[in-house]
C-alpha positions as CSV (number, residue, x, y, z in Angstrom):
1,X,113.9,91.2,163.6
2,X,115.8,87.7,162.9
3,X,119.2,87.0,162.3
4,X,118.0,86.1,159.1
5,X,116.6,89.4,158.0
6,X,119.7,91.2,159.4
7,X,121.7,89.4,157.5
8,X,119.3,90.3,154.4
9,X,119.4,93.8,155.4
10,X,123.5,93.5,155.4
11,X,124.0,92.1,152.4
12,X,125.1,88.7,153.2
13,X,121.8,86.7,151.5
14,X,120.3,86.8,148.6
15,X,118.3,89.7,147.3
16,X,114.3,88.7,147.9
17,X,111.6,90.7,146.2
18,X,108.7,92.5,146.9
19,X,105.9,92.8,144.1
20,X,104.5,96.1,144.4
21,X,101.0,96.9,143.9
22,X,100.9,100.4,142.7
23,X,97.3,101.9,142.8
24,X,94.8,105.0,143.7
25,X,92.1,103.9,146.7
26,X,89.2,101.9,145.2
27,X,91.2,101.1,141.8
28,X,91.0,96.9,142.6
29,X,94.3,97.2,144.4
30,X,92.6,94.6,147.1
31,X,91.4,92.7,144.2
32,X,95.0,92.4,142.6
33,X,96.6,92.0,145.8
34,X,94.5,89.1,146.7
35,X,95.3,87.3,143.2
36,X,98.8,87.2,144.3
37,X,98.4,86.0,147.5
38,X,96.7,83.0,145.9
39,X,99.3,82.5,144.0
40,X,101.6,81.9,146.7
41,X,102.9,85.3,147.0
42,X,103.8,85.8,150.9
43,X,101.7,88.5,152.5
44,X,102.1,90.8,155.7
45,X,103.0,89.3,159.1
46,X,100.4,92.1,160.0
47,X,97.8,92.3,157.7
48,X,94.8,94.9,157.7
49,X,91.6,93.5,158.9
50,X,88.5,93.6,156.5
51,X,85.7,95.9,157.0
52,X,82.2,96.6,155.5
53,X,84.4,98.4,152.4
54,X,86.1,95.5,151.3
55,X,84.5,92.3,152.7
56,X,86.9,90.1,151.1
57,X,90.2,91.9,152.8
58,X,92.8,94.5,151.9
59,X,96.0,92.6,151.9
60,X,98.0,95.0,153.1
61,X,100.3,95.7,156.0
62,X,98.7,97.6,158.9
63,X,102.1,98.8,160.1
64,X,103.0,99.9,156.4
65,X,99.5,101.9,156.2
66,X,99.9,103.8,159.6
67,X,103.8,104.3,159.1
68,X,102.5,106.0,155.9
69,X,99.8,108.1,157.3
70,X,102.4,109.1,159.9
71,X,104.6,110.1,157.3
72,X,101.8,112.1,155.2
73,X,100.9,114.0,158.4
74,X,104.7,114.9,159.1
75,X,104.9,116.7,155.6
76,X,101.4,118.3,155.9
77,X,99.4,116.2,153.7
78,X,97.0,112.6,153.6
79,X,96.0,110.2,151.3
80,X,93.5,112.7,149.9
81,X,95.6,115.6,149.1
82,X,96.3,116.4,145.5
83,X,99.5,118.8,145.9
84,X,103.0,116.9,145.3
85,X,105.2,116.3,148.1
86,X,109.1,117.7,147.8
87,X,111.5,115.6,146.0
88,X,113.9,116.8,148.4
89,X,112.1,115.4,151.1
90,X,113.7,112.3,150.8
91,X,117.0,113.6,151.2
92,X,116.1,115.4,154.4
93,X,116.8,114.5,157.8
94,X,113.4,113.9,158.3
95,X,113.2,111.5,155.0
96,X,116.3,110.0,156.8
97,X,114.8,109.5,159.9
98,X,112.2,107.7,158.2
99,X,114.3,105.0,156.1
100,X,115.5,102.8,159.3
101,X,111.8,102.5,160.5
102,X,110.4,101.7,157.0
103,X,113.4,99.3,156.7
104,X,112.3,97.4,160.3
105,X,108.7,96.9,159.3
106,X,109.5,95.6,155.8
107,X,112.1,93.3,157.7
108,X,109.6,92.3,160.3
109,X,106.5,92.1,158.2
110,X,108.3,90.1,155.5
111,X,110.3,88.0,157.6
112,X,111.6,84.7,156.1
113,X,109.7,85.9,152.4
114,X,111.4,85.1,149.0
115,X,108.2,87.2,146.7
116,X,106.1,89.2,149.0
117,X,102.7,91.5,148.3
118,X,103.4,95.2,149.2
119,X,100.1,97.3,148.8
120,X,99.3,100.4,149.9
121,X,98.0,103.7,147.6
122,X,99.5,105.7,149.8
123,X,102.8,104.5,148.4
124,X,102.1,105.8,145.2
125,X,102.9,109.4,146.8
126,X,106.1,107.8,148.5
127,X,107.5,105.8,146.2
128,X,111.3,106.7,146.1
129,X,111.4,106.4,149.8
130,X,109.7,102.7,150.0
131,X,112.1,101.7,147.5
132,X,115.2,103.1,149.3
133,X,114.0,101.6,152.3
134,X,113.5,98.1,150.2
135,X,116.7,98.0,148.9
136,X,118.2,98.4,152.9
137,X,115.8,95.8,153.6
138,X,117.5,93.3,151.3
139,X,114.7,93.7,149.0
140,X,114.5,94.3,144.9
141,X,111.5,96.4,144.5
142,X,109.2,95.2,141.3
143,X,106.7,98.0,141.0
144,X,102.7,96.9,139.2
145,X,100.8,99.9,138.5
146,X,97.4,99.4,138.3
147,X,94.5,102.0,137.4
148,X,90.7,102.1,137.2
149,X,88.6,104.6,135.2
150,X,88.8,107.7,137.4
151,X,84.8,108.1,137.0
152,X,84.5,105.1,138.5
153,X,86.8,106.0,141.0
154,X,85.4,109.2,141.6
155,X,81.8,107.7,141.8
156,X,83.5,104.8,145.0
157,X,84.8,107.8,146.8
158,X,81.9,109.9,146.6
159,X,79.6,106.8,148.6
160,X,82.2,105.7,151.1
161,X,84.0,108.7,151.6
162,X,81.5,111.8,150.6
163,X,84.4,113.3,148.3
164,X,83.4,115.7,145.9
165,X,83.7,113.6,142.3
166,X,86.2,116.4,140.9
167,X,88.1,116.4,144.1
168,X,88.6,112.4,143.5
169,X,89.7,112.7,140.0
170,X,92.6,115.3,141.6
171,X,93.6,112.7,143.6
172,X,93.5,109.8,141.2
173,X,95.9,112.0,139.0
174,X,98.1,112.5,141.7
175,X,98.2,109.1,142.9
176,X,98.4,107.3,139.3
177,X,101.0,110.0,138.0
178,X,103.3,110.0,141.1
179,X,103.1,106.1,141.3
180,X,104.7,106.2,137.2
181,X,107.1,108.9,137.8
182,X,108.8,107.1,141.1
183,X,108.9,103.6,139.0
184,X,110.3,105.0,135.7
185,X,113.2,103.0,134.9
186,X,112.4,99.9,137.2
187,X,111.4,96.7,135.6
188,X,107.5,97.2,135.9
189,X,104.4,96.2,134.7
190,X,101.0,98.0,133.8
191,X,97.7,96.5,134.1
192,X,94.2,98.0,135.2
193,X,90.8,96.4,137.3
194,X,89.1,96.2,134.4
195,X,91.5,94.1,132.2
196,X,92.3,92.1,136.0
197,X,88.6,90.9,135.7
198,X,88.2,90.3,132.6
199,X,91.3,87.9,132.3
200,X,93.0,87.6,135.4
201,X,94.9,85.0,133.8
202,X,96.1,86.6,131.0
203,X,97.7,89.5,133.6
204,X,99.1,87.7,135.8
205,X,101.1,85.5,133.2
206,X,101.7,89.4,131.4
207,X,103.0,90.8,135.4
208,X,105.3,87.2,135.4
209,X,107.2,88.2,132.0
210,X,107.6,91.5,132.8
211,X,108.8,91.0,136.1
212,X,110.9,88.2,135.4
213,X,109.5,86.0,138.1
214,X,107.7,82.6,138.8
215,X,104.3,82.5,140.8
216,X,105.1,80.2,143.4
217,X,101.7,78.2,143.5
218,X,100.2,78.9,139.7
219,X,98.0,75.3,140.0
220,X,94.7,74.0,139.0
221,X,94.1,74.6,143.2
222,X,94.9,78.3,143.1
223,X,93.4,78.9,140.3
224,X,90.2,77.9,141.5
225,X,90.5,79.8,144.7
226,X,90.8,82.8,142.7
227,X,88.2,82.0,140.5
228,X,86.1,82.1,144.0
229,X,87.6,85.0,145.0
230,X,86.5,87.0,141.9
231,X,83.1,85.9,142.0
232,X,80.5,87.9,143.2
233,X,80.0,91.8,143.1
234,X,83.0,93.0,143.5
235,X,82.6,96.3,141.1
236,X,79.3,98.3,142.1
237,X,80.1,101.1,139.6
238,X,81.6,100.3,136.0
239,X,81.8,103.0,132.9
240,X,83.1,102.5,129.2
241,X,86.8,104.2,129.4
242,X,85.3,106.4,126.2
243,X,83.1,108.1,128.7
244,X,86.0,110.0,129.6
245,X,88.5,109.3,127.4
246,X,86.1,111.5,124.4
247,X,84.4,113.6,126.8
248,X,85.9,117.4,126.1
249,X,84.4,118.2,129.7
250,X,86.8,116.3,131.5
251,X,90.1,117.5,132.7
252,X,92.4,116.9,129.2
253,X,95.0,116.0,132.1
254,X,92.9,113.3,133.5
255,X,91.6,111.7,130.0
256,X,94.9,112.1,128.7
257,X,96.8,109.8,131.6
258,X,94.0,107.6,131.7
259,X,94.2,106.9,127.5
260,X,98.2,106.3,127.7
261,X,97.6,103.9,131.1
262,X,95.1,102.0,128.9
263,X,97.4,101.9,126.1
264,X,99.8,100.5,128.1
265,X,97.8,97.4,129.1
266,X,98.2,96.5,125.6
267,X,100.8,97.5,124.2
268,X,105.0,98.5,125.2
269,X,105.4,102.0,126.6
270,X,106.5,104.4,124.7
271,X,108.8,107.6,124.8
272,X,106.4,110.0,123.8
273,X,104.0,108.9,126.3
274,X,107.1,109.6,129.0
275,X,107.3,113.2,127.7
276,X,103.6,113.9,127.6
277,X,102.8,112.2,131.3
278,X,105.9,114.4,132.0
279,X,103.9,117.8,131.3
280,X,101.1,117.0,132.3
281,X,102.9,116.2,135.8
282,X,104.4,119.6,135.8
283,X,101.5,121.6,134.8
284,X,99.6,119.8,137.6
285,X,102.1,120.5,140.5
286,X,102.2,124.3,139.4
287,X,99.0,124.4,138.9
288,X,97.6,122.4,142.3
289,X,97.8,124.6,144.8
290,X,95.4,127.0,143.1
291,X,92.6,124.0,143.8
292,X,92.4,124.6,146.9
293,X,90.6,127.5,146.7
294,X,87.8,125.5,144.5
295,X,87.4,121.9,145.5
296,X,86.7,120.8,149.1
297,X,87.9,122.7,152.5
298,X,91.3,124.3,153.2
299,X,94.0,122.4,153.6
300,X,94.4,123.6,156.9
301,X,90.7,122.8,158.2
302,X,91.3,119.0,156.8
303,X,94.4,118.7,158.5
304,X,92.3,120.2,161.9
305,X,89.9,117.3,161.3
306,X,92.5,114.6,160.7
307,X,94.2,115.7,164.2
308,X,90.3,115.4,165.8
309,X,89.9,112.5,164.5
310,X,93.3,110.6,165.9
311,X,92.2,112.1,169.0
312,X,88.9,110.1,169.2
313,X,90.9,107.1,168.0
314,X,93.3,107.1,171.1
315,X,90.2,107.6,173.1
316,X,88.6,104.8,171.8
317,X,91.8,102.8,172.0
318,X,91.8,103.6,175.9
319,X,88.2,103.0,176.3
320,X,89.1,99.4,174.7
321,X,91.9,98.5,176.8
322,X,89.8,99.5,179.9
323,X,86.8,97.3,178.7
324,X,89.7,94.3,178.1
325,X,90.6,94.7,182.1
326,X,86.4,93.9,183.0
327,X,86.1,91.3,180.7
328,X,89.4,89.6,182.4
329,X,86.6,87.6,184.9
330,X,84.4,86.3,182.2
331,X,87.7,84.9,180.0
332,X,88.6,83.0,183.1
333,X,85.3,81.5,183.2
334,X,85.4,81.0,179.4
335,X,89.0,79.6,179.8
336,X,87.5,77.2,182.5
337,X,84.6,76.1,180.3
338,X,87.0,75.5,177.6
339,X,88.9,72.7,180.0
340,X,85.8,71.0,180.8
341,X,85.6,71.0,176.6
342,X,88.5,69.7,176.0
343,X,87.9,66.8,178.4
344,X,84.3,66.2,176.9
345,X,86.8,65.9,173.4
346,X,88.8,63.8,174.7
347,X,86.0,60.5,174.4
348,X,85.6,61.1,171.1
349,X,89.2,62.0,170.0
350,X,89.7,58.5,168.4
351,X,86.6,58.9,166.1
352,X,87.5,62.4,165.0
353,X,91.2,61.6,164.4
354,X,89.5,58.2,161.9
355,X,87.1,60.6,160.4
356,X,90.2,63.1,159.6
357,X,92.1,60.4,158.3
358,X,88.9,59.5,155.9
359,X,88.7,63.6,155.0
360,X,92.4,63.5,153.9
361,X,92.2,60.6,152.0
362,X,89.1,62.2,150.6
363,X,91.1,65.4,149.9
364,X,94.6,63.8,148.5
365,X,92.0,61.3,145.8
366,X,89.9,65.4,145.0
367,X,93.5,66.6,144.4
368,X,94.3,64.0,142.7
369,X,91.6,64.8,140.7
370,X,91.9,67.9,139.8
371,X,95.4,68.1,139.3
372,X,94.4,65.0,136.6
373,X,91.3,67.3,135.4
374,X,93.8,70.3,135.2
375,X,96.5,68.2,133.5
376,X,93.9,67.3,131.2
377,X,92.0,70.7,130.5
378,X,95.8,72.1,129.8
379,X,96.3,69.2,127.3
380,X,92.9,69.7,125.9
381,X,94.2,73.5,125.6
382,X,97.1,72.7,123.6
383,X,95.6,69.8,121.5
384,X,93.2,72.8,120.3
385,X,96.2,75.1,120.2
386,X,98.2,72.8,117.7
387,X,95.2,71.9,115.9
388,X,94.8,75.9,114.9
389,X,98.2,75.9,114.0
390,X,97.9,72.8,111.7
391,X,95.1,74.0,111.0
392,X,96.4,77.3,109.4
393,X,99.8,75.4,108.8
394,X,96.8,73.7,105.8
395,X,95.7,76.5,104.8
396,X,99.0,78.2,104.0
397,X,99.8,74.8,102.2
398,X,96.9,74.4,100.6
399,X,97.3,78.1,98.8
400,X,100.6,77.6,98.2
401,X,99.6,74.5,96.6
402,X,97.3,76.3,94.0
403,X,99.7,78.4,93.4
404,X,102.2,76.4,92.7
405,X,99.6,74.4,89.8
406,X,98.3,77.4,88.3
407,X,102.3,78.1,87.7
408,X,102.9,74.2,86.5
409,X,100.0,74.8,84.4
410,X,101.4,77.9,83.0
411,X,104.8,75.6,82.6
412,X,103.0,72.9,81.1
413,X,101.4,75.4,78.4
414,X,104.3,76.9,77.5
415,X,106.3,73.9,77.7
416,X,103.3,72.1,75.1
417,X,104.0,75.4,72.6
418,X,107.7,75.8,73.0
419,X,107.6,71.3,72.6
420,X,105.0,71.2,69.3
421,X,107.3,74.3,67.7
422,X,111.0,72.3,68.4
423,X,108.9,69.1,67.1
424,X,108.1,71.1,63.7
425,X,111.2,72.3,63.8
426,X,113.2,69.1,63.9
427,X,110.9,67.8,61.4
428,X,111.8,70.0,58.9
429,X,115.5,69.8,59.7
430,X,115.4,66.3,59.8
431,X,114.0,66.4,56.1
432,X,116.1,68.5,54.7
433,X,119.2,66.1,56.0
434,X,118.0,62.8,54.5
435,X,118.0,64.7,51.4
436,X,120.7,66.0,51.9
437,X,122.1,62.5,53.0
438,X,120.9,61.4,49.9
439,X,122.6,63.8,47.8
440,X,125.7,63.1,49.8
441,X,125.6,59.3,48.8
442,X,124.7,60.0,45.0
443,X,127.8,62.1,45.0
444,X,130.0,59.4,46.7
445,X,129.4,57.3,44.2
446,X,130.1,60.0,41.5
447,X,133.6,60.7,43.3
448,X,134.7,57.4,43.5
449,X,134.6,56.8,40.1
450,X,136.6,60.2,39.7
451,X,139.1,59.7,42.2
452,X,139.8,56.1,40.1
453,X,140.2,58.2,37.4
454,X,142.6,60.5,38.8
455,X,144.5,58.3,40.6
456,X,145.4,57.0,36.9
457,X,146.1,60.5,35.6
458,X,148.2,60.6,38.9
459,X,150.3,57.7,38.1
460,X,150.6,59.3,34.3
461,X,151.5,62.1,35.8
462,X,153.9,61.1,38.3
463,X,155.6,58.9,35.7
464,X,156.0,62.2,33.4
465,X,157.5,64.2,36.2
466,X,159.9,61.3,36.3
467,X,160.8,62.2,32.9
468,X,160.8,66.0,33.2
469,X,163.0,66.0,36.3
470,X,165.6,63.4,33.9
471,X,165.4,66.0,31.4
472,X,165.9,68.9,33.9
473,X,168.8,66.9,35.8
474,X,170.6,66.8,32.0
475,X,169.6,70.1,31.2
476,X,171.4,71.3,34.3
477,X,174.2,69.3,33.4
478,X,174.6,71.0,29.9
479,X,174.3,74.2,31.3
480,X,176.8,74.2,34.2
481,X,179.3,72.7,30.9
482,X,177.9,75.8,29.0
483,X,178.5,78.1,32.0
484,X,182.1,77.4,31.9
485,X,182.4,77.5,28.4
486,X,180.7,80.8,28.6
487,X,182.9,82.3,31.5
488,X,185.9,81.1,29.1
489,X,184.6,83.2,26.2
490,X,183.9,85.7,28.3
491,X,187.8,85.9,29.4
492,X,188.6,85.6,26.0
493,X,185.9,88.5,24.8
494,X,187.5,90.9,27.8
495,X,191.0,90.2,26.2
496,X,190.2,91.1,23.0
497,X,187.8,93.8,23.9
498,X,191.5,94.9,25.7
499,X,192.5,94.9,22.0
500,X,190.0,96.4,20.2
501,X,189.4,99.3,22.4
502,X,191.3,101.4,20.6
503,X,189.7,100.1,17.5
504,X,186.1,101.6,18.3
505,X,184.6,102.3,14.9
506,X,182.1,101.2,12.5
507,X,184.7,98.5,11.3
508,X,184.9,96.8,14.7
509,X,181.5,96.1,14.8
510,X,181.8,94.5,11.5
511,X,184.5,92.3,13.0
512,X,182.6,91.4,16.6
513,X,179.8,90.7,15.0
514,X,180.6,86.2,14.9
515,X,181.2,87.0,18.8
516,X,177.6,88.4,19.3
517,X,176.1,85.5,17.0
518,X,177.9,83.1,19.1
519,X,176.7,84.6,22.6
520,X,173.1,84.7,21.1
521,X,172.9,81.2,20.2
522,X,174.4,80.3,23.8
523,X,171.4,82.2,25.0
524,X,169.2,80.4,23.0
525,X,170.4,76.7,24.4
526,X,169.8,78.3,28.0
């Protein structure tokens, strides 16, 4: 391990990722793991030779894959085994044990990686311990769970490994529901082999989002390399998901997790899929170990077998490393045939080194061009892109354009009405004041001759009040004189009304009588 990666493991650098590829055996796991190594994704310092089953290579650690199968043997199970293993095992001190020796392989087989490509199915069994030992590793652990149609997978296993077809779809339950269990709650993304072939593009871009990372090496280049590395027959058994998903003879377990997996290709998760992926989880791991009694040997016979079968391995591993001590004499000959090469190389090194120098300068103008065929594909891309969107951006105009002249048409119609009716209107008004303008001025006339004529009953008049208030300042004048004369006689009647009082009879009247005859005529002049 490097100073480096201790220092990772410690704390003391940056957290580095490792994309996860989450996946049951034969689900494209290679396929998907191999997209990301194109993509600049660093893979295992140890990776896992290919084989007859997968030509094209597994991209996956070979320490990783036998630390698991160690593990899986420790708690009495393999990759093929349906039953859950304990949640506590983790916690246990043989879980424990475990976590410093998955830390060191992660350390040594990611050494010096920023984005790294874990794969394994088997980790789909383990996953809280892979990402506790990630996380002491320096690691943030970004889980993709990818699925295939379980007849399909069912149908792989049965050629390469002879499995019974219902004894694969246990598994691929197992493996697909443990995998979205462990990773609940992460940052994660869902995808599938189908929807990886169809448009690797699209998911990768879909895995980037979600993840919250940047491809390292997303060019014209890689993606050409992938295009080649897709190519070819890659799936040698493919069925339509409603197969199973709408065939009532299928576990309702297996078409059930397989419809919501699907689902989720497409579309966010949701909560109610949590719940139901939750019973169907528990009803599986109650109900599993009564399988055993009806799908494939005992657990204990295949465990028997798996022990066998290490043995021959180790045997063959001797008989190897004996057969690597004979052939020690013929790889010193080789090694001495390979000096007299290099001499023979050495006349022509100057002609190779001009034809290399050609072949790069050959390779830099074809990157050249594709990076400019790339740049210009891209460009053509969004050229066709914003064209749509004008192109619907014109549409949308053009309707609201109608719509916007059949309602100035309905304007301009009522508007006509509303302006012929106000026309009439003023018309009439305007009519009926020029004759009544007319009227006016007819009257005018009329009333200036009448005011001339009252302005000379005016002055008549004002000249009579002149006269009348004359009069009435005299008449005022005579009657203040007639007041005093009055309140004289009126002494004067008090005095002898003194001296008549005792006089009152008929003959007293006789002799007031001039008195009242003078007050009377006073009251006349008033």
């Amino acid at each position: 391990m490097s100073e480096k990666d201790r220092k990772v493991a410690g704390g003391d650098a940056p957290v580095r990722h490792l994309a996860v590829v989450l996946g049951m055996h034969r689900s494209g796991t290679s396929a998907l793991g191999g997209i990301l190594s194109h993509l600049g994704c660093d893979q295992p310092k140890s990776p896992m030779p290919a084989n007859e089953n997968n030509p094209k290579g597994y991209f996956e650690s070979l320490k990783v894959y036998q630390l698991n199968d160690e593990i899986l043997r420790a708690v009495q199970s393999s990759w093929r085994d349906w039953r859950e293993i304990s949640p506590a095992w983790l916690a246990s001190a043989q879980g424990q044990a475990y976590l410093p020796r998955a830390r060191d392989v992660l350390l040594s087989e990611f050494e010096g990686a920023t984005l790294g490509v874990l794969k394994d199915p088997r980790i789909c069994r383990l996953v809280p311990f892979w990402a506790e030992a990630a996380r002491l590793a320096g690691f943030g652990f970004l889980p993709i769970l990818t699925h295939r149609n379980p007849l399909e997978v069912a149908k792989s296993m049965q050629t390469r490994d002879g499995i019974d077809a219902s004894e694969g779809m246990l598994v691929w339950l197992r493996h697909v529901l443990d995998a979205e269990a462990g990773t609940r709650g992460m940052r994660r993304c869902t995808t599938s082999y189908t929807a990886v072939l169809q448009n690797w593009v699209k998911q990768v871009l879909a895995i980037q989002d979600a993840l919250e990372v940047t491809w390292p090496r997303f060019d014209d280049r890689s993606s050409m390399e992938i295009e080649a590395f897709l190519s070819g027959k890659l799936r040698h058994f493919e069925e339509v998901p409603e197969k199973l998903i709408e065939n009532p003879t299928l576990s309702v377990w297996v078409r059930d997790t397989y419809a919501i997996l699907e689902r989720w290709v497409q579309q966010p998760e949701r909560k109610a899929d949590h719940k139901r992926l939750d019973r169907i989880r528990a009803e599986f791991n109650a109900a599993a170990p009564a399988f055993g009694q009806l799908v494939g040997p005992p657990a204990q016979d295949r465990f028997s077998l798996q022990a066998k079968l290490q043995e021959v391995q180790q045997q063959g591993r001797a008989e190897l490393a004996q057969a690597q001590q004979q052939i020690a004499p013929l790889q010193a000959e080789r090694d001495g045939a390979l000096e007299k090469l290099k001499a023979a190389e050495t006349g022509w090194a100057e002609t190779r080194a001009e034809f290399e120098g050609t072949v790069s300068g050959l390779r830099a103008d074809l990157s050249q061009a594709q990076s400019a065929l790339a740049q210009r594909r891209l460009e053509s891309e969004q050229d066709a892109e914003r064209a749509r969107a004008a192109e619907e951006d014109r549409d949308a105009t053009l309707a609201q354009v109608r719509e916007l002249e059949e309602e100035m048409a309905a304007l301009r119609k009522r508007h006509d009405a509303r302006l012929a009716e106000v026309t009439g209107q003023w018309r009439r008004e305007t009519a009926e004041l020029t004759s009544a303008l007319d009227e006016l001025r007819a009257l005018s006339s009329e009333n200036q001759a009448h005011f001339g004529e009252l302005k000379q009953k005016l002055a008549a008049l004002s000249s009579e009040k002149a006269q009348l208030e004359a009069s009435n300042r005299a008449k005022e004048a005579r009657l203040r004189s007639l007041t005093t004369d009055y309140e004289t006689y009126a002494q004067k009647a008090k005095s002898a009304a003194e001296e008549v009082r005792a006089l009152r009879s008929s003959t007293s009247w006789r002799i007031t009588a001039p008195v009242r005859r003078v007050l009377n005529a006073l009251r006349g002049q008033r």
